[in-house]
MISEBA-186415 format. One record per atom (N, C-alpha, C, O): x, y, z; residue in three letters. Coordinates in steps of 0.1 Angstrom, whole numbers, plus 5000, padded with zeros to 4 digits. Example, Ala and Ser with C-alpha at 12.3 -4.5 7.8 and 13.67 -1.06 7.14 Angstrom:
513249435078ALA/512349555078ALA/513249675078ALA/514249675085ALA/512849785071SER/513749895071SER/512950005079SER/513450115080SER/
***
This chain:
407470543192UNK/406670463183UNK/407270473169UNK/407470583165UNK/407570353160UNK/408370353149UNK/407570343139UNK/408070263130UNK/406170393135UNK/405770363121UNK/406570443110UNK/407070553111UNK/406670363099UNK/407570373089UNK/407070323078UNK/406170253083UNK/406870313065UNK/407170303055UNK/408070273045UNK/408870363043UNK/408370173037UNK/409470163032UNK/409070103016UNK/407970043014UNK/409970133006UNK/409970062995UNK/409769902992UNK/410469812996UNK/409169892987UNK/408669762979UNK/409969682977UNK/410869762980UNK/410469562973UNK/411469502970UNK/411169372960UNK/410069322961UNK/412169332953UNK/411469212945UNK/411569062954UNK/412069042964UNK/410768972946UNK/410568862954UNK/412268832954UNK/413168872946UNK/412568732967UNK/413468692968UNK/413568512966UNK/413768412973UNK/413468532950UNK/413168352947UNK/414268252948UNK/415368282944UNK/414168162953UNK/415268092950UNK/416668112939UNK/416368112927UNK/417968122942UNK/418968112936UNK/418968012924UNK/418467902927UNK/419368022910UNK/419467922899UNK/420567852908UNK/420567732905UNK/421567882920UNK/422467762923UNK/422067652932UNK/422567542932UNK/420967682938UNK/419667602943UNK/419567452929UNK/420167352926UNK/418767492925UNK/418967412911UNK/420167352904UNK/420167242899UNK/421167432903UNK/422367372896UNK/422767242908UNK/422967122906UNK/422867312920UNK/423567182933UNK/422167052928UNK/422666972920UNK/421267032929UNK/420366942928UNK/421266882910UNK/422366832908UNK/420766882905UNK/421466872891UNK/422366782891UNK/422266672887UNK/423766862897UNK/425066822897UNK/425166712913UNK/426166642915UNK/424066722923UNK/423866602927UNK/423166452925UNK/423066352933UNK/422866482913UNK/422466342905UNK/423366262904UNK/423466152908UNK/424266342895UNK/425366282889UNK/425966252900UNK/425966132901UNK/426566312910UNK/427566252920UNK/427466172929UNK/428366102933UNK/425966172934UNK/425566112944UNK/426165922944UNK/426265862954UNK/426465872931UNK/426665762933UNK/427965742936UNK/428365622938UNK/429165872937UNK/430465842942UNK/430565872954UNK/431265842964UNK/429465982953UNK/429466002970UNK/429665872981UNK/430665842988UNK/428165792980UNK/427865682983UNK/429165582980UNK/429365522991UNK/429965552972UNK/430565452973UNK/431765502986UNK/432065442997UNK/432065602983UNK/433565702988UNK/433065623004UNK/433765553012UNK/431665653006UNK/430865643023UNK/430765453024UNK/430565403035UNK/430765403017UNK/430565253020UNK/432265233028UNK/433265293026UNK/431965113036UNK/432965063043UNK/433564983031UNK/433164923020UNK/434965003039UNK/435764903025UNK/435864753030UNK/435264733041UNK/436564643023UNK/436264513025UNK/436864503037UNK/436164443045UNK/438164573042UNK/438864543051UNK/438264573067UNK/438764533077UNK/437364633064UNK/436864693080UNK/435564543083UNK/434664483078UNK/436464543096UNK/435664413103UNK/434564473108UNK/434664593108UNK/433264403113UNK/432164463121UNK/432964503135UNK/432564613140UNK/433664463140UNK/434364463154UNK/435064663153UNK/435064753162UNK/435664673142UNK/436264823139UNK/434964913139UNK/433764893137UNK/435965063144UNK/434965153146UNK/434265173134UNK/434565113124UNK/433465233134UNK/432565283124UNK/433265363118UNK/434265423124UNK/433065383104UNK/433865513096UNK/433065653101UNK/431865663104UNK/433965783101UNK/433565843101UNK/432465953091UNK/433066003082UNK/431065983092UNK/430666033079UNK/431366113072UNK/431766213077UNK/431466093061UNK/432266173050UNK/433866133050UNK/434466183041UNK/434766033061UNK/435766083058UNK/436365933045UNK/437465883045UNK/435365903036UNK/436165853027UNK/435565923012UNK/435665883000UNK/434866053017UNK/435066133008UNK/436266163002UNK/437266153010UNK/436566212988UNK/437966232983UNK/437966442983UNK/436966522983UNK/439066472984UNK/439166602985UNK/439066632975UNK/439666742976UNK/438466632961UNK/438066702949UNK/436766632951UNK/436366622940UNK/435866582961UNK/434966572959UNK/434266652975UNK/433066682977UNK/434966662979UNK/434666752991UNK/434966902989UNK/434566972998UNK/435866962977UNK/436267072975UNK/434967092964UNK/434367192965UNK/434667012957UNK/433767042953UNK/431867062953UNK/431067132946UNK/431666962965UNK/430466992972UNK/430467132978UNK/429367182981UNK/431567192980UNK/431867312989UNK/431467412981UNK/430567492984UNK/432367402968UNK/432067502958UNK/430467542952UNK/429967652948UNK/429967402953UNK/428267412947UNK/427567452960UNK/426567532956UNK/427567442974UNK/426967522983UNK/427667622984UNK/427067732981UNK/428467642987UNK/429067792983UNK/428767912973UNK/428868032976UNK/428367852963UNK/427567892954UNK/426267962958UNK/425868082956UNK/425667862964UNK/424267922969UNK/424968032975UNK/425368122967UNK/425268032987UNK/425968172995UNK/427468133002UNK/427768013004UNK/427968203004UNK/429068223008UNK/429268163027UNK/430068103034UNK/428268203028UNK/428068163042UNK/427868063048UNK/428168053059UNK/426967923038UNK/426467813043UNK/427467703043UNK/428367703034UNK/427467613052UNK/428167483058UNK/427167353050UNK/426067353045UNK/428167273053UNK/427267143046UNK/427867003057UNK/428966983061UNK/426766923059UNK/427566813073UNK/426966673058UNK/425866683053UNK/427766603056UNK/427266473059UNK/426966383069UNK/427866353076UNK/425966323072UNK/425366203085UNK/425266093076UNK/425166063064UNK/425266023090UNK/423965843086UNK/425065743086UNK/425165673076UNK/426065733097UNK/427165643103UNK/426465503112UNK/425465523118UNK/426865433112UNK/426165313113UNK/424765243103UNK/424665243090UNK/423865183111UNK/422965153101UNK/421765253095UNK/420765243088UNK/422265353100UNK/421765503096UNK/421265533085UNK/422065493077UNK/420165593078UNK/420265613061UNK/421265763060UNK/421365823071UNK/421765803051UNK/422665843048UNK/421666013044UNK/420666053039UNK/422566053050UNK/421766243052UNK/422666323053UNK/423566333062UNK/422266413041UNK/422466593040UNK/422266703046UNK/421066743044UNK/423166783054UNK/422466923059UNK/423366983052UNK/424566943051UNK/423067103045UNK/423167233044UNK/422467363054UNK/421267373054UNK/423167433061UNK/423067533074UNK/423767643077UNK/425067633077UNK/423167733079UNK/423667903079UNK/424567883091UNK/425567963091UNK/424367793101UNK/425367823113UNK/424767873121UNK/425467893131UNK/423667903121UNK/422367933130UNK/421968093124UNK/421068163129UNK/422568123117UNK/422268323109UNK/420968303107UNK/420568193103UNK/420568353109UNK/418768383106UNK/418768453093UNK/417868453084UNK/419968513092UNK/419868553074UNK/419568473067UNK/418768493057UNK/420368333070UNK/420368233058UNK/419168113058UNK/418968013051UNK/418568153071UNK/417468003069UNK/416668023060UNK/416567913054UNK/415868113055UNK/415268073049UNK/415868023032UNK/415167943025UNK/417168063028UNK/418167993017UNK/418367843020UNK/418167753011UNK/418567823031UNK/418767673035UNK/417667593034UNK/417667473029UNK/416667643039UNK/414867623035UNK/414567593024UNK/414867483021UNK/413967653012UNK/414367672996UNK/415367532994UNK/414667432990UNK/416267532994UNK/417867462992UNK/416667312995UNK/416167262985UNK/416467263008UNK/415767123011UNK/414267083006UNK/413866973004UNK/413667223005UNK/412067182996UNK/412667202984UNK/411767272979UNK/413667182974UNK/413967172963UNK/414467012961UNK/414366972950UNK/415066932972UNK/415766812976UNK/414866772965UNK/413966842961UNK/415266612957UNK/414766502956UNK/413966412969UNK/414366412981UNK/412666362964UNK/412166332973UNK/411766212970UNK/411966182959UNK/411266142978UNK/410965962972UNK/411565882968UNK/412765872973UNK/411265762956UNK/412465702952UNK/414065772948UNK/415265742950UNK/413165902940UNK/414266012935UNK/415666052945UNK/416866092943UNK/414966022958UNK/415966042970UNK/416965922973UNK/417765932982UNK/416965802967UNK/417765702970UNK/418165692983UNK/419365712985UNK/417365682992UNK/417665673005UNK/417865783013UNK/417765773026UNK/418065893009UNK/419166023018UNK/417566063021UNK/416566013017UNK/418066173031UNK/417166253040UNK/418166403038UNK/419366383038UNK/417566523038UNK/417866633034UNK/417766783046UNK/416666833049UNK/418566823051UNK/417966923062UNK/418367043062UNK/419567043063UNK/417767153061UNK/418167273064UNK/418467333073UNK/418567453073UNK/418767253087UNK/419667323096UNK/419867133105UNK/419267033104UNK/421167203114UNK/421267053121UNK/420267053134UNK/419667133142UNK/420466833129UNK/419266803133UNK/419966753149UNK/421166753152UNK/418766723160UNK/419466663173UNK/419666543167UNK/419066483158UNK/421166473178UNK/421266353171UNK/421566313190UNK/422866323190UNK/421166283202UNK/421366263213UNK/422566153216UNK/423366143226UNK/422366053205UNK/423365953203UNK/425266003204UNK/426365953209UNK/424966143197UNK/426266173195UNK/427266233211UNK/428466223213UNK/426366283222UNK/426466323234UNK/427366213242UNK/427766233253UNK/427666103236UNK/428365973243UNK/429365943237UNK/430065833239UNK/429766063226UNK/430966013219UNK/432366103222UNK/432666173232UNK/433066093211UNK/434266203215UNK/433966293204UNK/433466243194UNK/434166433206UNK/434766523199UNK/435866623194UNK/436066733200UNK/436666563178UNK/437466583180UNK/438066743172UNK/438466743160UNK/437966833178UNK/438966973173UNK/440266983178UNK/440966953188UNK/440567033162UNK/442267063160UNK/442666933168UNK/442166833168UNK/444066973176UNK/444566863182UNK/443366793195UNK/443666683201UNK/442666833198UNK/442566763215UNK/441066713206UNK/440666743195UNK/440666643217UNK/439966493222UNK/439066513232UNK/439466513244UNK/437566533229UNK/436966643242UNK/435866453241UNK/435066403232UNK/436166403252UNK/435166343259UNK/433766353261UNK/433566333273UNK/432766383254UNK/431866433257UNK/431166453269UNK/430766553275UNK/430966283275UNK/430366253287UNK/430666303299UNK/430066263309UNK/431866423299UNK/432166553311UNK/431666603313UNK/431666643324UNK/430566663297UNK/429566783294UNK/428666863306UNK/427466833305UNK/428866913312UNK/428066953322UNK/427267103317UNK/427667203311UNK/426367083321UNK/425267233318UNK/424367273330UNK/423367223336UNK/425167423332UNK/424167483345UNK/422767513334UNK/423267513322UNK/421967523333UNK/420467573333UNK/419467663336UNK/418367623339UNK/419767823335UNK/418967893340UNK/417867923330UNK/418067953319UNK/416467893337UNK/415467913333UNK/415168093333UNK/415768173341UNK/414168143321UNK/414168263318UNK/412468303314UNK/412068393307UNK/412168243318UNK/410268243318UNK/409668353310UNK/408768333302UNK/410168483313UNK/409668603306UNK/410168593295UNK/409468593285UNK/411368563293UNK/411768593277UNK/411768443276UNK/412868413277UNK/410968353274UNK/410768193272UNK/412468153266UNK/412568093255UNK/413668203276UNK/414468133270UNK/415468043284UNK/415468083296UNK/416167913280UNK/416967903288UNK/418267943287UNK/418867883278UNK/419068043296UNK/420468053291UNK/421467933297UNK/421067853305UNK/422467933293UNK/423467823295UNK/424467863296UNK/424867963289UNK/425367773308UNK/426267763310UNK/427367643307UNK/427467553316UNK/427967633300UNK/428667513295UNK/430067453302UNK/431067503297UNK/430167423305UNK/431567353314UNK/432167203305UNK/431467123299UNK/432967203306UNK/434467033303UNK/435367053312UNK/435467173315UNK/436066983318UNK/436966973322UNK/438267003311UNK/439267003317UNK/438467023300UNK/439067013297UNK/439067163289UNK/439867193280UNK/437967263297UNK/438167353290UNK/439467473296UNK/439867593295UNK/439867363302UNK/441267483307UNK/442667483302UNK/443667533307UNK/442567413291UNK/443567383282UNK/443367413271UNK/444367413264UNK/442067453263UNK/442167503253UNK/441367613245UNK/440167563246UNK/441267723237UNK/441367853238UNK/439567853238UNK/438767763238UNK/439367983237UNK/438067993239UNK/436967993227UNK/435768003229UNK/437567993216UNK/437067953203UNK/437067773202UNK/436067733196UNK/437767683206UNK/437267543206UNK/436467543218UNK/435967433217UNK/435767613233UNK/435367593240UNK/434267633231UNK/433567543226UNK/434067723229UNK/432267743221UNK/432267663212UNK/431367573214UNK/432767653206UNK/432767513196UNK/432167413201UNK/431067383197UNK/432867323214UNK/432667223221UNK/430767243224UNK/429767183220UNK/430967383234UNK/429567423237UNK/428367413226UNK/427167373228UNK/428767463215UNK/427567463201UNK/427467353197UNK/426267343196UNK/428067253194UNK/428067103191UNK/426867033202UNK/425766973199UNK/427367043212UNK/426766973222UNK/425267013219UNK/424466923216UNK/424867143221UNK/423767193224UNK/422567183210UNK/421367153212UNK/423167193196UNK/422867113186UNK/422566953185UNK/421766903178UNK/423166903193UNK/422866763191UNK/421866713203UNK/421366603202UNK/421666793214UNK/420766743222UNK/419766813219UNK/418766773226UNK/419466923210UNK/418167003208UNK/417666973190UNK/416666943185UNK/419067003183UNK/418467063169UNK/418867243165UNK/418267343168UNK/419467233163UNK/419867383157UNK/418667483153UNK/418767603153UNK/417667433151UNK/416467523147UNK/416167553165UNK/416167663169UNK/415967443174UNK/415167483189UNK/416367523197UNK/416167563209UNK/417567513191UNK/418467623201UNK/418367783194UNK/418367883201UNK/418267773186UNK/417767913182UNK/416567963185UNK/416568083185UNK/415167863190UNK/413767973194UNK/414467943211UNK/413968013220UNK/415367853214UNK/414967843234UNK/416067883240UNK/416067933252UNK/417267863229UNK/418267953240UNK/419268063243UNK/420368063237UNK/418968123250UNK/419568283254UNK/420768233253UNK/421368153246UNK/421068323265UNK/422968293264UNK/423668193270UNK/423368113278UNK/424868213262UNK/425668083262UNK/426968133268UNK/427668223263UNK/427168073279UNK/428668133285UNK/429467983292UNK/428867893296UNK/430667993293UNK/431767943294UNK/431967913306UNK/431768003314UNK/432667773312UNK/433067763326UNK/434167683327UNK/434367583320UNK/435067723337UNK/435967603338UNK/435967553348UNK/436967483351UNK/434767573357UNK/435067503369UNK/433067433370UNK/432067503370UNK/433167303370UNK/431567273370UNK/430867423376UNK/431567503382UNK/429467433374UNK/428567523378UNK/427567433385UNK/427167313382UNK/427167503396UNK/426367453410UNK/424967383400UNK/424567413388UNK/424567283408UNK/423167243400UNK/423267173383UNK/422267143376UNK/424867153379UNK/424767153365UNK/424166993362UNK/424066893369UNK/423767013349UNK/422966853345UNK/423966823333UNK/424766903328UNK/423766733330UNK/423966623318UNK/423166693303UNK/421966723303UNK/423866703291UNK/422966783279UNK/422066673277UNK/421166673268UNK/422166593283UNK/420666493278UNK/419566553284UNK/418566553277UNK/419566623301UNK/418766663305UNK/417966813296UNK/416766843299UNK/418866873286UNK/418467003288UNK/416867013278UNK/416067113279UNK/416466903267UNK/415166863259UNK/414466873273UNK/413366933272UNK/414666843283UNK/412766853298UNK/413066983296UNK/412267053289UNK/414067043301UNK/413867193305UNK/413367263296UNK/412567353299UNK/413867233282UNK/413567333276UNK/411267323272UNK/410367393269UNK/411567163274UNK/410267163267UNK/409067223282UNK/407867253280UNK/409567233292UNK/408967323309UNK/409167473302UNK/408067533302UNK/410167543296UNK/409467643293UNK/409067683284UNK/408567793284UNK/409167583269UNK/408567613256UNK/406567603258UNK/405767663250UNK/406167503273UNK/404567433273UNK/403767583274UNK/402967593265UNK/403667693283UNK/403167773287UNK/402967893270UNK/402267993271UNK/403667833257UNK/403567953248UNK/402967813235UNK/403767843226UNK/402567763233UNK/402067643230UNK/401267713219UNK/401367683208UNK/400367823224UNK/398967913219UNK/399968023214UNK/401067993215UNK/399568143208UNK/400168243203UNK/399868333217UNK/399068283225UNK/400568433220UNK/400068523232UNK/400968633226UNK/401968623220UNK/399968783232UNK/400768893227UNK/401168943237UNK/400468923247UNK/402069013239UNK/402469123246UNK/402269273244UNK/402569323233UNK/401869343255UNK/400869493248UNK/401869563259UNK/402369503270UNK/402169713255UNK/402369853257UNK/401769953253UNK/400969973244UNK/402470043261UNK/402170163256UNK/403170273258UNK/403870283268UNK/403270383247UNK/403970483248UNK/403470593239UNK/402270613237UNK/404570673234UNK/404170803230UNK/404570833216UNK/405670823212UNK/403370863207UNK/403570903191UNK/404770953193UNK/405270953205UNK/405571013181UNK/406271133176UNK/405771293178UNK/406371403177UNK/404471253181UNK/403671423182UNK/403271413192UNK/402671513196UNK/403371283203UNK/403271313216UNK/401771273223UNK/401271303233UNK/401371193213UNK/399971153215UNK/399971013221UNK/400770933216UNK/399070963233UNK/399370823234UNK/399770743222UNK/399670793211UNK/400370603225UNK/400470523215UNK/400070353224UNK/399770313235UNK/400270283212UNK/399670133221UNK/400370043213UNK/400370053200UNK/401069933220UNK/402069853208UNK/401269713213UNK/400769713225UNK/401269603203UNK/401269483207UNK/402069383197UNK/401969373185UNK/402969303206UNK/403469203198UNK/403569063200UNK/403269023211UNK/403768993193UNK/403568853191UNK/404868793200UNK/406068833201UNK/404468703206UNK/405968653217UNK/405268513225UNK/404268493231UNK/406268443221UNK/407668433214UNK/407268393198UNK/406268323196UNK/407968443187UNK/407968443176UNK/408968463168UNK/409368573164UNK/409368313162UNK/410268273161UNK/410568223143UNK/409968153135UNK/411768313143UNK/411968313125UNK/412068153121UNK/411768123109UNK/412368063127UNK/412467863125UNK/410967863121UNK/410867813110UNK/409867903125UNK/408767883123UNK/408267913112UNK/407367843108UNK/408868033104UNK/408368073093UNK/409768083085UNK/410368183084UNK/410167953078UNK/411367993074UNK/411568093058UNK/412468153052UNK/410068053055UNK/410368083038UNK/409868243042UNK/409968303032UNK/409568303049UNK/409268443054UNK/410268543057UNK/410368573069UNK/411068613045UNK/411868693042UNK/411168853044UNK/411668933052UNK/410768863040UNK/409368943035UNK/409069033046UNK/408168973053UNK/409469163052UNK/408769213062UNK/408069363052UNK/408569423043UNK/406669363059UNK/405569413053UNK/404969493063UNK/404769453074UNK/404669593060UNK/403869713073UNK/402669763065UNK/402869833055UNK/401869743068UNK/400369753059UNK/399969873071UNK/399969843083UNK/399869983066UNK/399270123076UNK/398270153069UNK/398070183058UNK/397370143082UNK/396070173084UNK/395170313090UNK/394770343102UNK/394970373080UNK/394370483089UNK/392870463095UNK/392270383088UNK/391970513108UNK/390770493109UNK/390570613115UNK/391270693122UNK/388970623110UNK/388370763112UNK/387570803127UNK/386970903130UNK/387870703136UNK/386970673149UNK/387770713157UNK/388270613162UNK/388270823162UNK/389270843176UNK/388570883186UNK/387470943185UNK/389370853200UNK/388970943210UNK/389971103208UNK/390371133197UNK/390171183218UNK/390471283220UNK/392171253222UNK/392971343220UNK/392771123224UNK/394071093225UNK/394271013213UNK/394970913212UNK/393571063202UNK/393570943190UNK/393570823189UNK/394070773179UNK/392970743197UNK/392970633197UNK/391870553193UNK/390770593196UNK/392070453186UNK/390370423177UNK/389570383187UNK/389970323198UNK/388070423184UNK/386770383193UNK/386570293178UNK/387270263169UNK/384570273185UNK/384070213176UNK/383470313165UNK/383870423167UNK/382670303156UNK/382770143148UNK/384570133141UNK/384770053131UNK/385370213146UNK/386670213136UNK/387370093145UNK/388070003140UNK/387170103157UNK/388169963168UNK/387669803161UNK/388269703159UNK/386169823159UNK/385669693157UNK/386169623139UNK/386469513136UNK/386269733131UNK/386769713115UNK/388269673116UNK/388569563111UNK/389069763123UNK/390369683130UNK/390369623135UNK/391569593134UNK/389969533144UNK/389869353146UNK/389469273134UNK/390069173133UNK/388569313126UNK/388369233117UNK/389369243108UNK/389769143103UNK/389969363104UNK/391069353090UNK/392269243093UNK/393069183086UNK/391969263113UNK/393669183117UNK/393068993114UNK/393868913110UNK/391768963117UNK/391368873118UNK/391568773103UNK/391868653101UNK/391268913090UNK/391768823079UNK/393868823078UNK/394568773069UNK/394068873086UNK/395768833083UNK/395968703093UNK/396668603090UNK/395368713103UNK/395568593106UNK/394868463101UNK/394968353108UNK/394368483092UNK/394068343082UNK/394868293071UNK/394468193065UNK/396268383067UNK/397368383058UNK/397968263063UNK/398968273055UNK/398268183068UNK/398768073074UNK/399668093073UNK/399968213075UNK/400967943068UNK/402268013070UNK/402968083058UNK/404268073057UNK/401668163047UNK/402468273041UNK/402968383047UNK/404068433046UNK/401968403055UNK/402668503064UNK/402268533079UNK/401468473086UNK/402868633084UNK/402368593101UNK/402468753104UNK/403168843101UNK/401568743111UNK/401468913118UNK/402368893130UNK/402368803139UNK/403369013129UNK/404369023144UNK/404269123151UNK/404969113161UNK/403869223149UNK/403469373156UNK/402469443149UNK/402069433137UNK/401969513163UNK/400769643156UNK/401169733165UNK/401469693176UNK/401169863160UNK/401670023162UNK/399970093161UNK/399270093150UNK/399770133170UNK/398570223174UNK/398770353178UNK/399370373188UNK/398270453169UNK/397970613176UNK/398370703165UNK/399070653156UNK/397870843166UNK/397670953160UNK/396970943146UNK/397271013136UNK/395770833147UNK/394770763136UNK/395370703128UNK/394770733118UNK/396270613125UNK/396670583122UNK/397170413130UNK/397570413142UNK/397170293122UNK/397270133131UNK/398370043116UNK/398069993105UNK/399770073124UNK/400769963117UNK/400869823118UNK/401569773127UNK/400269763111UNK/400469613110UNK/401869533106UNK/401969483095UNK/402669533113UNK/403869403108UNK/403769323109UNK/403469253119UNK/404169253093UNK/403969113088UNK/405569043084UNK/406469123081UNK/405668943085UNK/406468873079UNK/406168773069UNK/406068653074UNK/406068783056UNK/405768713043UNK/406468623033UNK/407668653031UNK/405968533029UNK/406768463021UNK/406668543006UNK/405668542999UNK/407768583003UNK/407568712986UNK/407468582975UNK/407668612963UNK/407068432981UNK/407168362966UNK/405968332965UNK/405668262956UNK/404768372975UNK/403468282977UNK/402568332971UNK/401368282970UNK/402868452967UNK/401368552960UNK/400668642974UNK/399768712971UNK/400868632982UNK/400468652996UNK/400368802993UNK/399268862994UNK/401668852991UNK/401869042983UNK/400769052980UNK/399969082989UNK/400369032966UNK/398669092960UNK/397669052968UNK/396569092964UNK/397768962980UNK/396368942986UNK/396269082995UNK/395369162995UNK/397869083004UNK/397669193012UNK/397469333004UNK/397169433009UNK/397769312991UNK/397369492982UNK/395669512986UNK/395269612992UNK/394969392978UNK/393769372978UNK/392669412987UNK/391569462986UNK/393769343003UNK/392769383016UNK/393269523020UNK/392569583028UNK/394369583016UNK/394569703017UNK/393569803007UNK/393069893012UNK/393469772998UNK/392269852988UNK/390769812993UNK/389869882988UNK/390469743001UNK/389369763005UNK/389069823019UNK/388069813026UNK/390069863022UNK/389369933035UNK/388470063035UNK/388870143026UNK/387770103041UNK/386670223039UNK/387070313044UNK/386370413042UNK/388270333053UNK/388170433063UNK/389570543058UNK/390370613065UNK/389570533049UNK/390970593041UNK/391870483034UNK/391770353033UNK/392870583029UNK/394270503019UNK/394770423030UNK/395270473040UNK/394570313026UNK/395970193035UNK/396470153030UNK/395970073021UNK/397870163031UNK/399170133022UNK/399869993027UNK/399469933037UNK/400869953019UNK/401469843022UNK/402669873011UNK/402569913000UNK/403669823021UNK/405369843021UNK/405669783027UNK/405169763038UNK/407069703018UNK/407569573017UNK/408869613018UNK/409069713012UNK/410269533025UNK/411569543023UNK/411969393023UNK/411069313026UNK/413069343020UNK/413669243023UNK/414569223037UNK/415569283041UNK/413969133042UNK/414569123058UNK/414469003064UNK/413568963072UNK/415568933059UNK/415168793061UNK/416068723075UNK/415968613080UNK/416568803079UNK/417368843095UNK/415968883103UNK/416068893115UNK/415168903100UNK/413568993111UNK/414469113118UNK/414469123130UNK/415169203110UNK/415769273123UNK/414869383125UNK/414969463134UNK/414069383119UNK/412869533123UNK/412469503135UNK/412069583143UNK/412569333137UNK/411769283149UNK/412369333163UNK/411769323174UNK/413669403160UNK/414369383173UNK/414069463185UNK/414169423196UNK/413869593181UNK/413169713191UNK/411869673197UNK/411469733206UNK/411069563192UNK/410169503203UNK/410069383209UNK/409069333212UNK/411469323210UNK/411569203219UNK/411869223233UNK/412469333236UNK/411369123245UNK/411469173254UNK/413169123259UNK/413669163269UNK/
***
């Protein structure tokens, strides 16, 4: 059992380069837009341009530079090819470090007229349309409509893993094969729901028994997303540090896309004066701890309870918090009123959820 403690940390507010990119996309936006208009010469009969490619390379080295700015890490796509409106993503690449930056980054967007048409996203979005086209890395030309996907369902851990197959993956190395595979599975899901639904992702060069079409894989996944619909916990048990029962419960499936502005992991420890002989709370101390958890689960999406650690009088509440919402001094507040002793609260920055990892199943 891991109850811990940790130092406080400052809020993690939005970056001033958050603001400067908004700024310095005022001004550009209207070369952007021309760069993306078709020129006179393209007949309706000619392919479509591709998004972005009549961007100019000082204007593409420099959009780079201003998200870049934000972090080092994040990618930027232009959309909205055909009669499409014309849209922005900025995206960590699926890092759970970076969503909630990417998050921040689009509730800062221009919004309304202010938006002149664009649409703004912090991770990519499904686009199912694109599953019928070609895609093109480095030299080769991957046909999409080869795409084959075995589907193994994973019920306990609500995930599906995947197996990805092309014909064409036998010619070229295994870094454009995941490539191929991550594209696909983004555009038939959404980068945020490949991240809460799918496990692993592995490689094939020879079709796999049973495989479907990535159009099919939105049914499957939404067959095992219906059964978690409600919140549901998962409970154990094990042994203090000093060897005394312990009792874990956690939140499952619970998913960092859901709470993106929730950096913020928070352990509010609770002591109660009501034990049995294995320290474990009776009443009236069991009934005061349902109620203290009852007001965290009223924090909406400032913050979300993801584990509780039970034993040796003592009950660890882990939260995941938004550090811009004021949510901190509520949880001081309900910590200073508890009757049954000092209950503390400690805060770190952890915007990866990696504390979460020792109790997933």
């Amino acid at each position: 059992m891991g109850i811990f403690r940790r130092p406080r940390e400052a809020s993690a507010a939005a970056p001033p380069a958050i603001s400067e990119f908004w700024e310095w996309w005022a001004q550009a936006r209207p070369t952007i837009e021309a760069s993306l208009a078709p020129g006179p010469e393209q007949s309706e009969e000619s392919d479509p341009a591709v998004p972005g490619e009549g961007l100019s390379a000082e204007t593409m080295e420099e959009l780079s530079r201003r998200v870049h700015k934000i972090h080092p890490g994040l990618q930027w796509e232009i959309g909205g090819a055909d009669d499409r409106n014309p849209s922005l993503t900025v995206t960590g690449g699926g890092d759970p470090e970076l969503r909630g930056l990417t998050e921040r980054w689009a509730r800062s967007a221009p919004t309304g007229s202010a938006a002149s048409g664009w649409s703004f996203h912090p991770s990519r979005q499904a686009d199912p349309e694109m599953l019928g086209q070609d895609l093109i890395l480095g030299d080769h030309e991957f046909d999409l409509e080869y795409v084959r996907l075995g589907m193994r369902a994973d019920a306990d851990r609500a995930r599906v893993h995947i197996t990805a197959y092309h014909p064409d993956f036998l010619f070229v190395s295994e870094e454009q094969q995941l490539q191929v595979a991550l594209n696909v599975l983004h555009w038939a899901l959404g980068e945020d729901d490949v991240a809460r639904w799918v496990g692993e992702i592995t490689i094939a060069t020879e079709a796999p028994i049973d495989s479907l079409p990535p159009s099919m894989l939105s049914a499957v996944v939404e067959q095992i997303s219906e059964p978690f619909a409600e919140p549901a916990w998962l409970t154990g048990e094990g042994r203090t540090p000093r060897g005394h029962p312990a009792r874990l419960g956690a939140r499952f499936p619970l998913h960092r896309q859901d709470y993106p502005l929730c950096d913020l992991h928070v352990a509010i420890s609770v002591p109660y004066a009501n034990s049995n002989p294995d320290r474990l709370p009776v009443e009236p101390s069991s009934g005061a701890l349902r109620a203290f958890e009852k007001k965290l689960a009223k924090l909406g999406d400032r913050a979300v309870l993801a584990v509780r650690e039970t034993g040796d009088g003592l009950r660890v509440f882990h939260l995941y918090a938004d550090p811009d919402s004021g949510v901190i001094s509520e949880l001081d507040q309900l910590a200073a009123g508890w009757p049954e002793g000092k209950a503390k609260v400690a805060s770190t920055n952890d915007p990866g959820w990696r504390a979460l990892a020792p109790y997933q199943p």
